[in-house]
C-alpha positions as CSV (number, residue, x, y, z in Angstrom):
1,X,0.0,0.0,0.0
2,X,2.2,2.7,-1.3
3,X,2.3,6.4,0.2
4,X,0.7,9.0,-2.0
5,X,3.5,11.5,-3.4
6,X,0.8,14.1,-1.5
7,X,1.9,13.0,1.7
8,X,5.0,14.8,2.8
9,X,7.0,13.1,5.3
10,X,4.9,10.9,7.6
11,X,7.1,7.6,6.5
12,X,7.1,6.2,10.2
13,X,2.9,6.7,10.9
14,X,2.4,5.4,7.0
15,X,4.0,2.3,8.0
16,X,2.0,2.0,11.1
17,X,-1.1,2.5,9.8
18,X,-0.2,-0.1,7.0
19,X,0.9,-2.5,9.4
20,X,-2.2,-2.3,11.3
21,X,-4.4,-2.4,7.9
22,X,-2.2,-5.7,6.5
23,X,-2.2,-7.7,9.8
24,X,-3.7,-11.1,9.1
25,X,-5.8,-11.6,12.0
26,X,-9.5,-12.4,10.3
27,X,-11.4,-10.8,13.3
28,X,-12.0,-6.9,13.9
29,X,-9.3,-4.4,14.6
30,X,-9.6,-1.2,16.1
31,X,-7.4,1.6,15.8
32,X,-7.1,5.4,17.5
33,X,-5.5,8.3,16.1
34,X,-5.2,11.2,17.4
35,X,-3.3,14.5,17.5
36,X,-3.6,18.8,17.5
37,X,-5.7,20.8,15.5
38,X,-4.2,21.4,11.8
39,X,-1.3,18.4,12.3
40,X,-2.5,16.5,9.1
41,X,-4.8,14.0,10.8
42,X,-7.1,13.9,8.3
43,X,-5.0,15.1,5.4
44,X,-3.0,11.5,6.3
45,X,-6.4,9.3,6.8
46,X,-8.2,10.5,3.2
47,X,-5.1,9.2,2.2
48,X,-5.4,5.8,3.7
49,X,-8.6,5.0,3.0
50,X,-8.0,6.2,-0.8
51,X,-4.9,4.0,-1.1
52,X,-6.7,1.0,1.1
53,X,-10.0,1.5,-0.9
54,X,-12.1,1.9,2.1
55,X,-14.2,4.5,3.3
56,X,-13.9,7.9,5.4
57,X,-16.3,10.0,6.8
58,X,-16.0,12.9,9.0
59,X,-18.3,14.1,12.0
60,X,-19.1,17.6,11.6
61,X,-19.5,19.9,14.7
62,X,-22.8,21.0,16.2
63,X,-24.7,18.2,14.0
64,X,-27.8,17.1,15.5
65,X,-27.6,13.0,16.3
66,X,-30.3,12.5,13.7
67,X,-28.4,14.7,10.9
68,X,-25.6,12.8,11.8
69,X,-26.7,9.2,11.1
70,X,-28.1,10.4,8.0
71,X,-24.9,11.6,6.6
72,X,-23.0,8.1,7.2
73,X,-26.2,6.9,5.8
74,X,-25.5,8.7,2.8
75,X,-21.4,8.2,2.9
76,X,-22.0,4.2,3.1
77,X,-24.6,4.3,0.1
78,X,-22.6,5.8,-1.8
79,X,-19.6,3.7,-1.0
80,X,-21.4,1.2,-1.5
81,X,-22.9,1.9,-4.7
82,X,-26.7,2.0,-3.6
83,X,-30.0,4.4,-3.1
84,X,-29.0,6.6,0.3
85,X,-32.9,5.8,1.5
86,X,-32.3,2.3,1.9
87,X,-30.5,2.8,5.0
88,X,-31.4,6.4,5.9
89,X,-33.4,5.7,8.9
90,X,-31.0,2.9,10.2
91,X,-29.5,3.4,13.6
92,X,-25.8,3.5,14.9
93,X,-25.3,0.1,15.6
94,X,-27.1,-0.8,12.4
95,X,-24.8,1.5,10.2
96,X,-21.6,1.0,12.0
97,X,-22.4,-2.8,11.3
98,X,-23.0,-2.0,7.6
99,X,-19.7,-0.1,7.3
100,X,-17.7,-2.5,8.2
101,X,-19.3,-5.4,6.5
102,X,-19.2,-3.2,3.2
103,X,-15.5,-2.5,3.9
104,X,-14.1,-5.9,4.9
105,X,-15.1,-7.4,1.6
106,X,-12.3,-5.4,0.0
107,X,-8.8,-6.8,1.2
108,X,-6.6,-4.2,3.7
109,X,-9.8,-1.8,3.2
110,X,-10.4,0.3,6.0
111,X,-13.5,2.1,7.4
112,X,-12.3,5.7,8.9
113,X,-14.3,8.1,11.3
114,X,-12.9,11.4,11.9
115,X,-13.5,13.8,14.8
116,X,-15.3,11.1,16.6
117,X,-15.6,13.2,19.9
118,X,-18.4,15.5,18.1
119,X,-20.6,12.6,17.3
120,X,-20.0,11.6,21.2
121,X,-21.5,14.5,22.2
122,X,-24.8,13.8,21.5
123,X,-24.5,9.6,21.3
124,X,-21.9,8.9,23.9
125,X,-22.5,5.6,23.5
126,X,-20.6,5.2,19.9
127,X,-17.2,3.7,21.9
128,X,-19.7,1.2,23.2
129,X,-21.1,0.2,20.3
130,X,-17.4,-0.4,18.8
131,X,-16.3,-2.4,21.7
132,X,-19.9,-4.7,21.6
133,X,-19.2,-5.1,17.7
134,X,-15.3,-6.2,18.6
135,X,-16.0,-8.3,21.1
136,X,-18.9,-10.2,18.9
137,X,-16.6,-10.4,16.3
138,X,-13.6,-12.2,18.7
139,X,-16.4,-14.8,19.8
140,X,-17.3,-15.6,16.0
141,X,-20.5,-14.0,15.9
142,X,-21.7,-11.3,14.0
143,X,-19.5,-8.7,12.2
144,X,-16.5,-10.6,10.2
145,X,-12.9,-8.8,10.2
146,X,-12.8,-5.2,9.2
147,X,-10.6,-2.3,10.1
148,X,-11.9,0.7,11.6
149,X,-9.8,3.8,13.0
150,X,-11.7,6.6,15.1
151,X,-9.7,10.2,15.0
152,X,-10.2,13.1,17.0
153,X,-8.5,16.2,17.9
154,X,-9.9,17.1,21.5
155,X,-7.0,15.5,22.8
156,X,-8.7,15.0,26.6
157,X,-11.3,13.1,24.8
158,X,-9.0,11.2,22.8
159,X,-6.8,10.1,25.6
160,X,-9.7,8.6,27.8
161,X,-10.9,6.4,24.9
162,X,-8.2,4.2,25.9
163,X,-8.3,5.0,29.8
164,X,-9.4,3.2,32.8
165,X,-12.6,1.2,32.5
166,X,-13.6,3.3,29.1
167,X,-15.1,0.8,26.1
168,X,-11.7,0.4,24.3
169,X,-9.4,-0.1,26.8
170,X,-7.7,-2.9,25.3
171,X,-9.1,-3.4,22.3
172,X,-7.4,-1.3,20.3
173,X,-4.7,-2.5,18.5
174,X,-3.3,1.1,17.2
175,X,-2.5,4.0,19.5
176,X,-0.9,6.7,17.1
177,X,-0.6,10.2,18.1
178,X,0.2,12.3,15.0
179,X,3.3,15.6,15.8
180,X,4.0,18.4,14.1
181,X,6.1,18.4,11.6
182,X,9.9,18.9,12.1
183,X,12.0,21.6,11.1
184,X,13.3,20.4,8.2
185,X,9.8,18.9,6.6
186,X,8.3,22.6,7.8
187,X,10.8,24.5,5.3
188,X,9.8,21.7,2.1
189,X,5.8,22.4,3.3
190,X,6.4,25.9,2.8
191,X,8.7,26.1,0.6
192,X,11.2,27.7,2.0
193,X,14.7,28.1,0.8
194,X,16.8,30.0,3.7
195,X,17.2,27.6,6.8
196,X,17.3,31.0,8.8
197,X,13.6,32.3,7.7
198,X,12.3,28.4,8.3
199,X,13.7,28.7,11.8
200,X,11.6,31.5,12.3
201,X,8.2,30.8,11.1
202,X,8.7,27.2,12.8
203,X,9.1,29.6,15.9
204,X,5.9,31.7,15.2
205,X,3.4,28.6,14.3
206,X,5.0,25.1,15.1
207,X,5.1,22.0,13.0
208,X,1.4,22.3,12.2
209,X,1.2,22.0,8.1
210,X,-2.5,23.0,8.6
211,X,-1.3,26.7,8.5
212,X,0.1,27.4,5.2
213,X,-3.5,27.2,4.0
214,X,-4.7,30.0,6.0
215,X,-1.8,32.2,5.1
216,X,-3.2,34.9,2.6
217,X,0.4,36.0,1.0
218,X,3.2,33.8,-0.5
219,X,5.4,32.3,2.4
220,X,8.6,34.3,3.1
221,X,11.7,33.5,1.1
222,X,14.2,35.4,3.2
223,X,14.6,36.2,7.1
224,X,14.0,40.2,5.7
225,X,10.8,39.3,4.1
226,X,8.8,38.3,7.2
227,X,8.8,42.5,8.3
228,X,6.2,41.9,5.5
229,X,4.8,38.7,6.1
230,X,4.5,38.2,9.8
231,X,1.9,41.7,9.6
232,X,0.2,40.3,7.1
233,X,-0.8,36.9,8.7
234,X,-0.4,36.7,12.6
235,X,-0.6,39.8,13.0
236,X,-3.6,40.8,10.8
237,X,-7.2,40.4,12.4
238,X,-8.6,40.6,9.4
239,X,-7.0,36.8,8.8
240,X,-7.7,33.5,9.6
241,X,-3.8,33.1,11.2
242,X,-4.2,36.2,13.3
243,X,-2.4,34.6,16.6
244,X,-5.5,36.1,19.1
245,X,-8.0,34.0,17.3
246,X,-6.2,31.2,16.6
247,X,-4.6,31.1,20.5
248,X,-8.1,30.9,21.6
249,X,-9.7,28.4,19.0
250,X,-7.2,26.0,20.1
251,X,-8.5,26.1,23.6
252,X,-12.3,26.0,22.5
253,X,-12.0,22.7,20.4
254,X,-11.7,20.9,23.3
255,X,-14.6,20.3,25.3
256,X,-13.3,19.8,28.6
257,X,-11.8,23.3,28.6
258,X,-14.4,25.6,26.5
259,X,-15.0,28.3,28.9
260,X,-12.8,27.9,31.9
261,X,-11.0,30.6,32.6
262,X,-8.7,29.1,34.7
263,X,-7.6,26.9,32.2
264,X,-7.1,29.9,30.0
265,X,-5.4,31.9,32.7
266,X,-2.8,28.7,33.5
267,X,-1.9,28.4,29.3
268,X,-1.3,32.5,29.9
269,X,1.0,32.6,32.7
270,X,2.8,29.9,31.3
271,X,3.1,31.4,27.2
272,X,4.7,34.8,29.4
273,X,7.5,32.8,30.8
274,X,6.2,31.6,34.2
275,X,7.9,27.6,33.9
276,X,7.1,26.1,37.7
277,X,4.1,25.8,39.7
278,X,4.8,28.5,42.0
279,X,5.4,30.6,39.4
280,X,2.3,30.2,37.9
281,X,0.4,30.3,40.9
282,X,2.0,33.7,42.3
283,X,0.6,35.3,38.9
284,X,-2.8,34.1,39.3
285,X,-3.3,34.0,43.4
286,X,-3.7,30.4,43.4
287,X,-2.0,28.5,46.1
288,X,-0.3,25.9,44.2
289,X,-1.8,22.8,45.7
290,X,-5.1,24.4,43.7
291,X,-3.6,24.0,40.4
292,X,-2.3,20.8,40.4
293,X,-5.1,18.7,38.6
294,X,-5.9,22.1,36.4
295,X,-1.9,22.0,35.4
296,X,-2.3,18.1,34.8
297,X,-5.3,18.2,33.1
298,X,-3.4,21.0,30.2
299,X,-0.7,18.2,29.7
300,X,-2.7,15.3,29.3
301,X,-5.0,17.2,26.3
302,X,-1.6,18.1,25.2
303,X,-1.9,22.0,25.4
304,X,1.3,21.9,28.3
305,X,4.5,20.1,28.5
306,X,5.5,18.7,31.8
307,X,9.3,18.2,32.3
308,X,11.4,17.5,35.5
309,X,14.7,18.4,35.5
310,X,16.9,15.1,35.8
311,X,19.3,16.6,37.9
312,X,17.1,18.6,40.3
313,X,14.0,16.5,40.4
314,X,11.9,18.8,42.5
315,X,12.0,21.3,39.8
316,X,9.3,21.2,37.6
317,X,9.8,23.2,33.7
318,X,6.9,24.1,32.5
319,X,5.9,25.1,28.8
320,X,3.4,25.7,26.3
321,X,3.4,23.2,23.7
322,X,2.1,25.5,20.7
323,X,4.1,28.1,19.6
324,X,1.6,30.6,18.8
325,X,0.2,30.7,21.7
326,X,3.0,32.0,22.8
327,X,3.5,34.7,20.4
328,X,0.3,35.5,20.9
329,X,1.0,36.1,24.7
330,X,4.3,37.8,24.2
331,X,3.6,39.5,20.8
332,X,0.2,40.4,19.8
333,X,-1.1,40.8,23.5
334,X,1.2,43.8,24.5
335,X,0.8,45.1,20.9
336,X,-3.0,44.9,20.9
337,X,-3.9,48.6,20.3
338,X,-1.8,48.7,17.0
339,X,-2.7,45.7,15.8
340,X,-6.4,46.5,16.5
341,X,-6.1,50.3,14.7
342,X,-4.1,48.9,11.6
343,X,-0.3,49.0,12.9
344,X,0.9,45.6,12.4
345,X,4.0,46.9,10.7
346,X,4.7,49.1,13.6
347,X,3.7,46.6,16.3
348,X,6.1,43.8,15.1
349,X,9.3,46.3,14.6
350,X,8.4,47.5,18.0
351,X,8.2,43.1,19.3
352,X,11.1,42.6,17.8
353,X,13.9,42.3,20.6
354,X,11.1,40.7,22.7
355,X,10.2,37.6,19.5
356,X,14.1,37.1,20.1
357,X,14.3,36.8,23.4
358,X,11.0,35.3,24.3
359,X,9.9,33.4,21.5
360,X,12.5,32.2,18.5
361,X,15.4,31.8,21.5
362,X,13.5,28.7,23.6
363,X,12.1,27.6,20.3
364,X,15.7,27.6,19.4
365,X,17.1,25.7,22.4
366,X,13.7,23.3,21.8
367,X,14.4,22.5,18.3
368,X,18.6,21.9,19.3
369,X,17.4,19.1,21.7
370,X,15.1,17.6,19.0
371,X,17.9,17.3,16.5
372,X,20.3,15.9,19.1
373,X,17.8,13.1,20.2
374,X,17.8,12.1,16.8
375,X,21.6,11.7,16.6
376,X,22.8,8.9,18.0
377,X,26.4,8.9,17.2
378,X,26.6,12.5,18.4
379,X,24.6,12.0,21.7
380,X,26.5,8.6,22.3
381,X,25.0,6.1,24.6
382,X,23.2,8.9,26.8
383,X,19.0,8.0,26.9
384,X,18.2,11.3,28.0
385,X,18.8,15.1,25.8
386,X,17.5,17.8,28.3
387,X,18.1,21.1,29.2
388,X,19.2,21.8,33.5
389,X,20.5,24.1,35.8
390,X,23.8,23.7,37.4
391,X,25.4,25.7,40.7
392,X,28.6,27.7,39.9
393,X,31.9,26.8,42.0
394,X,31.1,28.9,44.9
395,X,27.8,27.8,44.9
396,X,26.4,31.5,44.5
397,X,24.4,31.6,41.1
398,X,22.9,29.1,38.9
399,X,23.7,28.9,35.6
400,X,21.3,27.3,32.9
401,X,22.2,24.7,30.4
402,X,20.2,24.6,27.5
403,X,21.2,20.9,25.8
404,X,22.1,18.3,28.1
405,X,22.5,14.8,27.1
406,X,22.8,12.2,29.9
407,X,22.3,8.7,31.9
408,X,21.1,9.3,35.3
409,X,22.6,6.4,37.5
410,X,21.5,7.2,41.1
411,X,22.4,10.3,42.1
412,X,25.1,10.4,39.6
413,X,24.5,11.4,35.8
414,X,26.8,10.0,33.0
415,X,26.6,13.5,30.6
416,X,27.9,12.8,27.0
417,X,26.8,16.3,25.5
418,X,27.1,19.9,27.0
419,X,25.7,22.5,25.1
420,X,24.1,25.9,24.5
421,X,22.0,26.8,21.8
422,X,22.1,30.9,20.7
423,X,19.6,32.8,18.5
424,X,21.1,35.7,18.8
425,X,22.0,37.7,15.8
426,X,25.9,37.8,16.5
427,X,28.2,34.7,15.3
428,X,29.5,32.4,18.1
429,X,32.9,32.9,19.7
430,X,35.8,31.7,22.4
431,X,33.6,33.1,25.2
432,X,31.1,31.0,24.3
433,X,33.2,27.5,24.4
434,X,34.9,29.3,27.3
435,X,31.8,29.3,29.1
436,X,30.8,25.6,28.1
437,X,34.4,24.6,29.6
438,X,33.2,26.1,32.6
439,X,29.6,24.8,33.0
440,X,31.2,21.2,32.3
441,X,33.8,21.4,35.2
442,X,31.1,22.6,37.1
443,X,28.9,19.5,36.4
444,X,32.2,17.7,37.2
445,X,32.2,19.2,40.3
446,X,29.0,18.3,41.4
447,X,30.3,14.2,41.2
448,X,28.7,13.8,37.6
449,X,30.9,12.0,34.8
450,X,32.0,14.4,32.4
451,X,35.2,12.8,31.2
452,X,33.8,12.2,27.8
453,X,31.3,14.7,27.3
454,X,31.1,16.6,24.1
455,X,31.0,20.4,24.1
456,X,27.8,21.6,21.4
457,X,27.4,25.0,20.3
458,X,23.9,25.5,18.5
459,X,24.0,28.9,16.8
460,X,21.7,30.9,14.7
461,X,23.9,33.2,12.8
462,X,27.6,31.0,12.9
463,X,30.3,30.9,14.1
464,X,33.8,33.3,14.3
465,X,37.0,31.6,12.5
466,X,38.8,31.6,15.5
467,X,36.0,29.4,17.2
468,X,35.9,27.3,15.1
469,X,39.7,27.1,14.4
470,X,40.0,26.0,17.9
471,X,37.2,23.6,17.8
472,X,38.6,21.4,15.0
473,X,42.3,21.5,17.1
474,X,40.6,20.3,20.4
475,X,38.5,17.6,19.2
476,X,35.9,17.7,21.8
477,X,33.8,20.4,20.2
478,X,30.3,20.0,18.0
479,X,29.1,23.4,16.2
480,X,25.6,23.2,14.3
481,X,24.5,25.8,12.4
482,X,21.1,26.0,10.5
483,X,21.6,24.6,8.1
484,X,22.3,21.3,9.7
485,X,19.0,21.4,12.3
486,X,16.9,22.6,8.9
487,X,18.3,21.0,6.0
488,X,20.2,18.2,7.3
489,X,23.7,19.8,6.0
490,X,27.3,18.2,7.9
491,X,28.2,19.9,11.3
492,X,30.3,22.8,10.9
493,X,32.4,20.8,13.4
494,X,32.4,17.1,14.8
495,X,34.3,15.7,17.6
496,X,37.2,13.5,16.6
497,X,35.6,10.8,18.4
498,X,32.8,11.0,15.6
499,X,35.4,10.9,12.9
């Protein structure tokens, strides 16, 4: 089942889904897929069913129960090649049943239903009827094999399916969770030549490839043409991309969150910087034992990420997982008066130093550790890429590491990579490996194994000569530019060890 030339990337989920859609087992298999608004979800399972010859249907929102029947009515006759009256008036068991009958006749044909969570909120009992139709179909009774995958993008919904005592617990044989798209596949979706302006509007709206449709101008080709492009998209009201409305829309979809405005106020603490629960709860006057389940809830629907430092365990690092969200928060919130009276332009020379600091610089450090986890011969045998904190010699400041890469054994961490990554708009010099030297002896000092540890410099504009002159003498030193996170090009340096 080959992979339409449409579907950029996606090699890794293609050959999931196809495994599941091959297997030989003659009974029913179920399968759940899932993933943020605008990743591709559906873009990917038109596909599938095309390429399988099965059949897709989508749930549309606020669709009465009874309008809702009628369209997979009318999506199953005409699959199936007959008048949409003859099964108009059927109910959900009746046409579930019918769908997969119709689809199992064809071999590796598979019977798709996207944005299940809107038909579950009128029929809450459609998980249910999918688990009585498996388990017939285990026993030898009723529905023969088929294929059926359920997708949604209210992630809170999606994760329960699969939860505790819920109706597919264990039945399902496919689990996939769709991601953005990396750096690299972002630039090709877009179309983007320079690695340096692909950096940026990765920074701005993520990995999402739902967003180049709702850009109204070409996508920029250079780092000079977003003074022109980021106005006329996320900063525009007037456009679908405009980060306010989109920020928000992204909270909506999601039923368990539509409306609470503590939900919204957690996601807006976090987007301006505040990264622990204390934090976060000293900007809203919440004591913090109040906004633990709120502050689980976020991560499990996939709107927060929940990291622990590995070498300080009682400090939590919280961030938002959508990018836009926080531009919205750091860009287009303080900016709000000239955006709303028709002075993008102005507003984003104005955000400028603040995108740089608060928005492409931990996108930056974000997308440095997602390259290094994929590099196994320049992480080594470390399990673990990470950023920390680490004490200074005399124990009176903290300094923060922004790529880590490590084996926690007890109390003690085997580190393999030390690294910073700069978006700065200056090149990389001595100070800057100076200062790696010195965050590595300090890590030493603290009783972790550092002996072999690599010394990586991420940087957004270079590197001096002299740098990386003295890189290639010592041997020790990894430089990445951006072309290398974006385009896959050779380090500017590799350690000898890599050689």
């Amino acid at each position: 089942m080959q992979k339409p030339q449409r579907v950029l990337s996606r090699d890794a989920e293609w050959a999931a889904l196809e495994q599941f859609v091959r297997h030989p087992d003659p009974h029913l298999r179920l399968g759940v897929v899932s993933g943020r608004r605008r990743v591709g979800k559906s873009f990917v399972l038109r596909a599938l069913a095309e390429a399988s010859g099965g059949l897709y249907v989508t749930a549309v929102a606020e669709e009465g129960v009874v309008a809702s029947r009628r369209r997979l009515a009318g999506e199953i006759a005409r699959y199936a090649g007959i008048g949409r009256g003859m099964i108009a008036d059927a109910s959900w068991e009746e046409l579930l049943t019918t769908a997969i009958e119709l689809t199992s006749r064809r071999a590796g044909a598979v019977f798709v239903i996207d944005e299940l969570p809107y038909w579950m909120g009128h029929s809450p009992e459609l998980p249910g009827l999918l688990q009585l139709l498996y388990d017939r179909s285990q026993a030898g009774e009723g529905v023969p094999g088929g294929r059926v995958i359920v997708c949604g993008s209210a992630m809170s919904v999606m994760n329960e399916l699969l939860s505790g005592t819920k109706a597919l617990r264990g039945r399902a044989a496919l689990d996939l969770r769709l991601a953005p798209f990396d750096l690299g596949t972002t630039a090709r979706h877009w179309g983007i030549g320079d690695p340096a302006a692909a950096v940026r509007v990765h920074a701005i709206l993520g990995g999402s490839p739902g967003y180049r449709n709702l850009a109204g101008v070409p996508a920029p080709r250079t780092v000079a043409d977003l003074d022109a492009w980021v106005p006329a998209t996320v900063l525009d009201p007037r456009q679908a991309l405009f980060s306010g409305s989109e920020a928000e829309y992204l909270l909506r979809e999601d039923p368990k969150f539509s409306g609470s405005a503590l939900h919204y106020a957690i996601i807006n603490a976090v987007a301006g910087g505040a990264s622990g629960p204390a934090k976060i709860g000293g900007l809203l006057e919440q004591p913090r034992t109040a906004l633990a389940r709120p502050l689980e809830a976020l991560t499990s629907a996939g709107f927060l990420r929940y990291d622990t430092d590995p070498l300080w365990e009682r400090r939590p690092v919280i961030t938002v997982v959508d990018p836009i969200v926080r531009f919205h928060n750091l860009i287009t919130v303080p900016q709000r008066d000239l955006v709303d009276t028709g002075q993008s332009a102005q507003a984003w020379q104005r955000s400028r130093p603040t995108f740089v600091a608060g928005v492409l610089g931990p996108h930056f450090e974000q997308c440095a550790r997602d390259w290094l986890r994929g590099r196994a011969e320049f992480r080594g045998e470390a399990g673990l890429v990470t950023a920390t904190v680490v004490n200074d010699r005399k124990g009176r400041a903290k300094h923060e590491i922004d790529v880590v890469a490590l084996d926690k054994r007890a109390d003690r961490a085997h580190i393999t990579v030390v690294g910073e990554a700069k978006a700065t708009v200056t090149r990389r010099t001595m100070a800057d490996l100076d200062r790696l030297d010195g965050l590595k002896a300090a890590l030493a000092g603290q009783g972790h194994d550092t002996a072999s540890a690599v010394l990586a410099l991420f940087s957004l504009e270079g590197f001096q000569p002299d740098l990386a002159d003295a890189a290639r003498r010592r041997g020790d030193v990894l430089l990445v530019g951006v072309p290398t996170l974006v385009e896959g090009a050779d380090p500017v340096v590799v350690p000898r060890r890599i050689l």
